[in-house]
C-alpha positions as CSV (number, residue, x, y, z in Angstrom):
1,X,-192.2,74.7,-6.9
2,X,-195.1,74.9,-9.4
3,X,-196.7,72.6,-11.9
4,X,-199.1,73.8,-14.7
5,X,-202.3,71.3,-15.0
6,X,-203.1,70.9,-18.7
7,X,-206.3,69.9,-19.9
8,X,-207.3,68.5,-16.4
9,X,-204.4,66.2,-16.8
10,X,-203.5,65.7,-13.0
11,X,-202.0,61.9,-14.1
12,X,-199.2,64.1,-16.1
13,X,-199.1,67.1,-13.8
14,X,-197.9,65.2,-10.9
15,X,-195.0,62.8,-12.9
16,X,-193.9,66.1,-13.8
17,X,-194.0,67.5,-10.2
18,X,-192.2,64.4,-9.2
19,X,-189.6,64.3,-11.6
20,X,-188.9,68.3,-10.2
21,X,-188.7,66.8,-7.0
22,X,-186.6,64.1,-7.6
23,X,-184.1,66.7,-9.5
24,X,-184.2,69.1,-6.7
25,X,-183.4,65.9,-4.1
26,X,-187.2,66.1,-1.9
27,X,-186.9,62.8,-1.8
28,X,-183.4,62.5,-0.6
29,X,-183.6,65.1,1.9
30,X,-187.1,63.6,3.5
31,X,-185.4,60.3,3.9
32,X,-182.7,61.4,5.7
33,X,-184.4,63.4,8.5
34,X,-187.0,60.6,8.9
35,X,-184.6,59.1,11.3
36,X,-181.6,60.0,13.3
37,X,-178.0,59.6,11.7
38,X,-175.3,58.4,13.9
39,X,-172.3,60.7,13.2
40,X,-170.1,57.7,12.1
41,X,-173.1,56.8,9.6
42,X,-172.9,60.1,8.9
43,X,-169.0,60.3,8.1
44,X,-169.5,57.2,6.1
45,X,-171.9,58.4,3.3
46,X,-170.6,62.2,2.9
47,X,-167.6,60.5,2.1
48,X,-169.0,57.6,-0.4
49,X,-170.8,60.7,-1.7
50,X,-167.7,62.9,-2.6
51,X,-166.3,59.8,-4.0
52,X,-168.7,59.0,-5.9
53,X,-168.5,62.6,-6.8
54,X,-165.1,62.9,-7.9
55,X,-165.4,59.3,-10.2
56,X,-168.2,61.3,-11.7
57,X,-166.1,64.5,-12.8
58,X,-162.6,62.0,-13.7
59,X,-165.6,60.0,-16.2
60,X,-166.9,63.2,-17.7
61,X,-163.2,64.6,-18.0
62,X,-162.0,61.6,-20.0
63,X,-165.0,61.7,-22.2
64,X,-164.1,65.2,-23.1
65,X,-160.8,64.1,-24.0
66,X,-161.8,61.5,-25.5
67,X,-160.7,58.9,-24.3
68,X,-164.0,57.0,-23.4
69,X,-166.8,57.1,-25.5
70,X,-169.9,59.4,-24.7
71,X,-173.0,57.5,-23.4
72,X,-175.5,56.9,-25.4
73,X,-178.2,59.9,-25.2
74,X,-181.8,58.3,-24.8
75,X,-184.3,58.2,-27.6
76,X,-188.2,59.6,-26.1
77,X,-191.0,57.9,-27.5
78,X,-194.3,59.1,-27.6
């Protein structure tokens, strides 16, 4: 992963590296080999995750059909 440093601007350089590294899921990934995962623990959250999964495609289906409205998209202010 690489991040260009503008200007000597490390302050923006690394919110930009984090925000890679959030996307990418670092920070998921680190937390869950800091400590052991008991295989029923384990069972739990792979399925919460593909739930969570499939409520996310069912959403994005109906808003293509239309029949829920489209979140708003966010406004960046500078």
């Amino acid at each position: 992963m690489q991040v260009l440093v503008r200007d000597n601007n490390i302050d923006q350089a690394l919110r930009v590296l984090k925000k890679k590294m959030q996307r990418e899921g670092v920070f998921r990934e680190m937390r869950a080999r800091s400590a052991y995962e008991k295989p029923s623990e384990k069972r739990v959250r792979e399925k919460a995750d593909a739930i969570r999964r499939q409520r996310k495609l069912n959403r994005k289906k109906l808003q293509r059909e239309g029949l829920l409205p489209a979140p708003k998209k966010a406004t960046r202010v500078r």
